[in-house]
N, C-alpha and C positions, 0 to 999 in steps of 0.2 A: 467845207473841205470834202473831198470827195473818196465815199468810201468804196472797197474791192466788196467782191463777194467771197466771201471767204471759206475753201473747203477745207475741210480736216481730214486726211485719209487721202493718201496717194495710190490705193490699190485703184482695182479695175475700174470702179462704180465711182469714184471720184476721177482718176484722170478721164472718163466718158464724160461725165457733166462738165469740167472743164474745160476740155476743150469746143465742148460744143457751144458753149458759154463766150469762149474767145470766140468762137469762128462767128459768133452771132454778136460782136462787137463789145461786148463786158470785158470790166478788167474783173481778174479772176487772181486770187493768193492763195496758195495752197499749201497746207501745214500737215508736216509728217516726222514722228519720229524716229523714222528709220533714217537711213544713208542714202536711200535713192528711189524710185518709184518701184510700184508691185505688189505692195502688199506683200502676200502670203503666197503669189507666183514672184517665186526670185531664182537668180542660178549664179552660183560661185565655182571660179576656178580655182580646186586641189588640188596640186601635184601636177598639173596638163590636162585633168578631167573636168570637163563640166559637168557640175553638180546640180539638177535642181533640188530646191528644201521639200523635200519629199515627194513623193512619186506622185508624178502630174500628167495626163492626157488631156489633149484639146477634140472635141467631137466638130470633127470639120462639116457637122450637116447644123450646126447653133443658127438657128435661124436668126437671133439679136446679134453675134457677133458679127454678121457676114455683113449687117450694115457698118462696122466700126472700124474691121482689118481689110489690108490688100492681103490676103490669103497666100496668092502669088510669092508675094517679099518675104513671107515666113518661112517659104521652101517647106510645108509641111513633108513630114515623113509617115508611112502608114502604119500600122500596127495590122495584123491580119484579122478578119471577123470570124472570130472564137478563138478558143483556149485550149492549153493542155492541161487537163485534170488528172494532179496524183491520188491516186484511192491507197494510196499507204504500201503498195509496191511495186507498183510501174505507174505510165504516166501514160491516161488516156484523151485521146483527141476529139473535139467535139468543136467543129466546122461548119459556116454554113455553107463553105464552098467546095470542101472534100465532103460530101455526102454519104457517099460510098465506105471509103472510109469510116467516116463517124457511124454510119448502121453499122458494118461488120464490127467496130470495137465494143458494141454494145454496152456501152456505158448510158446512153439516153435508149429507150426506145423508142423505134420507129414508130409510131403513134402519137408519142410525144414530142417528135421533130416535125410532123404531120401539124402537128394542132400547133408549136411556136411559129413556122410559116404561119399559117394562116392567120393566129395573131398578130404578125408583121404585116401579114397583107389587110387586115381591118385597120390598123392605126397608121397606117400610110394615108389613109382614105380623109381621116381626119385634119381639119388644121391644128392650130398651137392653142388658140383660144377652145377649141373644144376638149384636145387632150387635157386641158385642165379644169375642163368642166365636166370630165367625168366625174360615177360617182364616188364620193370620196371613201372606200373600203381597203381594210389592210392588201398589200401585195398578194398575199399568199389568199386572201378569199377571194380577190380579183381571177387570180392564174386557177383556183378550183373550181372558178364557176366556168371556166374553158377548157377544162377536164382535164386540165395538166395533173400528172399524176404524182402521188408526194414525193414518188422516189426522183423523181427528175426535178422537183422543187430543191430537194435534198441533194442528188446527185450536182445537177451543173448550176442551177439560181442562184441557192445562196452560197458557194462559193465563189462563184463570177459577180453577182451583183453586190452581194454583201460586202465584196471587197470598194464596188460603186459607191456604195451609200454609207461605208467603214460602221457596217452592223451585221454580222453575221447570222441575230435570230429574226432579221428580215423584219422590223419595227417600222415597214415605212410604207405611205399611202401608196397609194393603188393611181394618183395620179403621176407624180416624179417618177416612178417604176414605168408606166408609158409612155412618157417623155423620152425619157431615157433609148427602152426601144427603141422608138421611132429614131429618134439620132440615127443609135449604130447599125439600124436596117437600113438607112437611107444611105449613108457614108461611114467611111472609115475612125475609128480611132486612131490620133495623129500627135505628134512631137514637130515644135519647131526644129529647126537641124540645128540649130546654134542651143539650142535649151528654151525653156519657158518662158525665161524673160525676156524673149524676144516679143513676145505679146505686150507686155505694157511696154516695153519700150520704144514698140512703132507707136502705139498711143502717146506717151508722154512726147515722142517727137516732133509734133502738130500743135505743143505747147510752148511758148513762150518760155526760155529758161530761167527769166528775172521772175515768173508768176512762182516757182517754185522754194519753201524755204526749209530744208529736212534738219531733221535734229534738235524740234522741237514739239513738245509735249503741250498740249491741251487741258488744263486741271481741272478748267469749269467753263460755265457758259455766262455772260456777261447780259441781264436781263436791265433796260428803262423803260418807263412809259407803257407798262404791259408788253413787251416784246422782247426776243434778243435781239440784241444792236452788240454784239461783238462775243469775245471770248478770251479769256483769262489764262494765258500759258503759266508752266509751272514754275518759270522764276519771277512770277507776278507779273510781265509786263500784259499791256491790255491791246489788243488791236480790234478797232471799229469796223464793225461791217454795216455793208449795204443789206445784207443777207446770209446767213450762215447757213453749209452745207455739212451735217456731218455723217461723212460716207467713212464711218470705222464697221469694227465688228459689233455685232450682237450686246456683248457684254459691257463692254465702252460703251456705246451708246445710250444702254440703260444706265450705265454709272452719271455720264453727262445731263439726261432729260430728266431720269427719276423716271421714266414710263418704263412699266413691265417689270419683271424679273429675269436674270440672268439664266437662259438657257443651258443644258448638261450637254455641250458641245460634245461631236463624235472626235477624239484621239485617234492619233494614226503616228506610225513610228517607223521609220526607213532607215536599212543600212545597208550605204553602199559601198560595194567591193570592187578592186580591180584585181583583172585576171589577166593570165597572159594567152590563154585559151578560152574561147567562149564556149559556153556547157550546150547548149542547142544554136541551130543555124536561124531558122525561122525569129521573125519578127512578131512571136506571137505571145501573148500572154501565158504563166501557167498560174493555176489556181491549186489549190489544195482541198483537195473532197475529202480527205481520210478522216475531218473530224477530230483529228490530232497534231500538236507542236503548236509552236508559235506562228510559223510563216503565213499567210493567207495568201499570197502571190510574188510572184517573180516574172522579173523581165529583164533580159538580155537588150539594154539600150544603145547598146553598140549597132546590133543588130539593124535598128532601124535608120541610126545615123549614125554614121563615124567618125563626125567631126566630135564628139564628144568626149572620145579620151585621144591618146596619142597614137602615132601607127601602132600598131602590133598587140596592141592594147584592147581587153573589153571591160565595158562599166556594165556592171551586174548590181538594179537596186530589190533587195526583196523588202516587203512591207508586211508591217504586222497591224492589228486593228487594235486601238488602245494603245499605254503608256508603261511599257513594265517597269516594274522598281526592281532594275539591276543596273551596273553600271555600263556605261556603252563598250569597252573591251571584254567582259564579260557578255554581253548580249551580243553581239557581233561573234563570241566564239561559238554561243547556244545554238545562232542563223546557222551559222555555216555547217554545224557538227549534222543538224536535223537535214540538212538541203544536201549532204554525201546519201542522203536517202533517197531523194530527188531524182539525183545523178551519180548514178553509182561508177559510171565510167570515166568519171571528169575528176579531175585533182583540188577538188573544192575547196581541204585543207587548206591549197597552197594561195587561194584567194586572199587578196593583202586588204583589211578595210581600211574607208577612205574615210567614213564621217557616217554618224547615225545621226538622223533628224527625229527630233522631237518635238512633234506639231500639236498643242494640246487645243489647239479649234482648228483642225483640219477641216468640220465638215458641220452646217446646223442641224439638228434633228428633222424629219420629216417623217413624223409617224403621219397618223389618222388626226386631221384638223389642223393640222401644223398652217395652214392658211387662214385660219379665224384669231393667230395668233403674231401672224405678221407684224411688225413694227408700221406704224402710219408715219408716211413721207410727209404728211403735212401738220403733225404732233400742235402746233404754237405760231404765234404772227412770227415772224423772221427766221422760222427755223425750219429749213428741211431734211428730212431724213434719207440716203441713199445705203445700199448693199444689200447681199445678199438674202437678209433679215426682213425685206421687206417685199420681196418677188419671191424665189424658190433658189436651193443650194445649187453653185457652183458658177463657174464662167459666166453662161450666158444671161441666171438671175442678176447678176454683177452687174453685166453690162446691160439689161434692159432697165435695170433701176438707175443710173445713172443717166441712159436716154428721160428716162420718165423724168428725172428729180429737175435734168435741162429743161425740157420743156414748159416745167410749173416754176421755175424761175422765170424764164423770159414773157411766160404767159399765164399768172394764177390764175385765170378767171377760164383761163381751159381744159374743158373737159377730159380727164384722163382717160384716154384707150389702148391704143398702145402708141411704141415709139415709132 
């Protein structure tokens, strides 16, 4: 009888390996216990708004994505390259493209906008395989040994990237912090116009809709003969595989294999408000430099697209780093009460919330060695490992792990480089 190959994990890094798996002639099942493909990029309609489950950007320069999506079909929308930073009484700008600007508000200085160029312009210089062969030193000794000065580490880093990497005291290697850069020096930060899940669901569309089966659970892995040859969902039925793919999180996948320990996942927590007035015009990020409140960032998502709430309408999501233990109409009154600080001219009270997400693996750690700790894609005979957990956090670790996990399906005996 003839068995599928079977993925578990309908996010990024398994709809990539599947389909490249069908296009390469494999029959391909894929098991998910959610309602629809995505993963942890999904987006629900509340009320007329489209919601994504917490606040998400796509970095339109992913050099793995750009093999996977028509970019084009997504209609991305831009986000502007920098932010406005509140210092706890006005809200200061920091641009790489109003310059002028950014020197006179004197929030960075000019020395230290001096030496981020020229940062940009060495890691431009770079490919992907060497950006990650830098050497592996926390962020903050990387950015001191280029004389970036504390108060602008302090002032704009880790309030702009800390919200990146959902860690504020800046725990994280000295290579994903270059990565990173180089993205948003190259291109823009961007939103589909439709929401997020327009990303996997141009992927899952290139997929066969019989390969897909959601709403059910995985309890264990189904091992004969020294190998897995299938998997054991949780109302005991068994399905035999050819090959087992399991492209889940971090934590699942250690519960399934028994390899490793379960990561302290970065928390991230979104509430978002409709308004009837949008509090800034710009498509730009604001961060929070005061060092004080909950919020770490806001963004007017209206701004960039407006197909996301109804006419007249703006979707306002602000995000916090971590999980507070208060309840969501209570923490949704704290957002707004702290962010009439923000925007003192805007009717922020009058802001109606729509839904708070609470994303307790929003993001995997990536301090210093977080790559000696990687999950191995090829753990056991029949079984391969794909996500994020086993490339680097976010999107395009997704989708390069799922190109990779294709390739050592159709080809073990090929040497891995990249996809």
């Amino acid at each position: 009888m003839h068995k599928p190959i079977v993925v578990v994990g309908a996010g990024l890094s398994g709809l990539v390996c599947a389909r490249r798996l069908e296009q390469a002639g494999r029959d391909v099942l894929i098991l998910d216990s959610g309602d629809g493909p995505g993963g942890r990029i999904r987006s629900d309609d509340v009320d007329g708004f489209r919601l994504d489950r917490g606040f998400q950007v796509f970095f339109e320069a992913y050099p793995n994505a750009k093999l996977e999506l028509d970019l084009a079909a997504l209609n991305l929308k831009d986000f502007e390259p920098g932010c406005m930073v509140f210092d706890g009484k006005k809200l200061r700008e920091v641009h790489r493209e109003n310059i002028l600007q950014t020197v006179f508000g004197k929030w960075v200085a000019i020395t230290d906008l001096l030496r981020f160029n020229q940062l940009g312009d060495d890691l431009d210089h770079l490919t992907e395989d060497e950006v990650w062969g830098l050497e592996d030193e926390p962020m903050v000794e990387f950015l001191r040994k280029r004389k970036i000065s504390q108060e602008a580490i302090d002032k704009f880093v880790r309030p702009f990237f800390g919200g990146v990497f959902l860690d504020s005291s800046l725990d994280v290697s000295s290579r994903p912090f270059a990565f990173y850069w180089q993205m948003l020096d190259r291109a823009p930060a961007t939103i589909p116009a439709e929401g997020m899940q327009a990303i996997p669901d141009q992927i899952a569309a290139g997929i066969r809709q019989e390969s897909f089966r959601f709403g059910v659970r995985v309890e264990s892995l189904v091992r004969e003969g020294g190998r897995v040859s299938g998997v054991r969902l949780d109302s005991g039925e068994v399905i035999e595989a050819e090959l087992v793919v399991l492209a889940v999180d971090q934590s699942a996948s250690s519960r399934l294999t028994g390899i490793g320990t379960e990561w302290s996942a970065r928390p991230c927590t979104t509430v978002h408000f409709a308004a009837s007035e949008r509090p800034f015009f710009e498509s730009i990020l604001h961060v929070n430099g005061s060092g004080l409140g909950r919020v770490n960032h806001v963004a007017c998502m209206t701004n960039a697209s407006k197909s996301l709430a109804p006419n007249g309408q703006s979707l306002i999501s602000a995000s916090i780093l971590g999980n507070p233990v208060m309840g969501d109409l209570d923490l949704a009154k704290e957002v707004r009460y702290e962010l009439t600080n923000w925007f003192p001219k805007q009717n922020v009270e009058g802001w109606r919330p729509l839904r708070v997400d609470r994303i307790p693996h929003a993001q995997m750690p990536q301090s210093v060695g977080f790559m000696d700790r990687l999950t191995p894609m090829a753990p056991e005979d029949g079984l391969l490992v794909a996500g994020e957990h086993t490339t680097y956090a976010g999107i395009d670790g997704a989708i390069l792990s799922g190109q990779r996990v294709a390739a050592m399906a159709m080809n073990p005996d090929r040497e891995l480089t990249t996809a």
